[in-house]
Every structure is written in C-alpha cells, then in structure tokens.
C-alpha positions as a printed Julia matrix, in Angstrom:
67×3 Matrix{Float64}:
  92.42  97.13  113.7
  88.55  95.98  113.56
  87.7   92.92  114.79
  86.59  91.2   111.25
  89.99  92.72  110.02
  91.78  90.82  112.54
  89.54  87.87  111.38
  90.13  89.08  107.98
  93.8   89.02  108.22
  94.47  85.42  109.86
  91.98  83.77  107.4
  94.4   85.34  104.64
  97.4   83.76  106.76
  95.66  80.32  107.24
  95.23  80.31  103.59
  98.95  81.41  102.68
  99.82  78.33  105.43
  97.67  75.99  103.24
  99.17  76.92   99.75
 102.43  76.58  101.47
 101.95  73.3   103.08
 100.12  72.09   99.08
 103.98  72.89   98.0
 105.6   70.75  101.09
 103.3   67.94  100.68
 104.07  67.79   96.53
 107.95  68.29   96.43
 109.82  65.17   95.72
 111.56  64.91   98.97
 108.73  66.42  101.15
 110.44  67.62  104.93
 108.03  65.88  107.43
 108.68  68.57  110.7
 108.2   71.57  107.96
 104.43  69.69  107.35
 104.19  69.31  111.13
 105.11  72.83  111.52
 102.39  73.98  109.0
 100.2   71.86  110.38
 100.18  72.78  113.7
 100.57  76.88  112.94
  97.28  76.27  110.43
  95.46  74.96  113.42
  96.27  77.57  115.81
  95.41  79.78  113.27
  91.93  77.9   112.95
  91.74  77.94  116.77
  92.18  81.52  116.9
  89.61  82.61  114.21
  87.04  80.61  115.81
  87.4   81.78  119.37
  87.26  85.49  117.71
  84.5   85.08  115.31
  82.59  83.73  118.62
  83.58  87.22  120.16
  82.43  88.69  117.91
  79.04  87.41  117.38
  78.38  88.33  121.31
  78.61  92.2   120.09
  75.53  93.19  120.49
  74.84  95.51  116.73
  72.78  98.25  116.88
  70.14  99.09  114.4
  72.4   99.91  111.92
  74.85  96.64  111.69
  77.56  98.03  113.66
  78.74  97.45  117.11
C-alpha cells in the first residue's frame, strides 16, 4: 500500500469514527466511555495522519510528481 493510500485509508476511518461518535453524542442515553473511546481512537488517528503526511512531504518527487 502507497503512502497517500495509507493516508487515504485512516482519513476514511477518522471520518467513519466521527459519524459514529455524531450517533453517541445524539442518542438519548449517550454512553460517556464509548465517547471517550471515540474520542481518543479519532485522535490517534489524527496523530497518525499527521506524522505520515509529514513523511511524506520529505520524499523528495522527481520531475514527474512521483517519488
């Protein structure tokens, strides 16, 4: 898997944690350490596409746009 796949793929996840934690936040009896949990994973998540999209931008691209 490419890099910006990799980056491609978490950003989906960080998304599907967001839509998920929408749904905690809204249900009538909303479970406070299953919005902690999303929380936290969303951040890691964050974390981790940061600290690759960093990586990333230290390829150095040829003439053509790839590494």
């Amino acid at each position: 898997m490419s890099l910006e796949a990799r980056i491609d793929a978490l950003r989906r996840k960080h998304a599907h944690l967001d839509e998920e934690l929408e749904y905690e936040v809204h249900r009538p009896f909303p479970n406070g350490a299953a919005i902690w949990r999303l929380k936290r994973e969303k951040l890691f998540l964050k974390d981790e596409i940061s600290r690759l999209v960093a990586a990333n931008d230290d390829i150095p691209q040829d003439q053509n746009g790839a590494a």
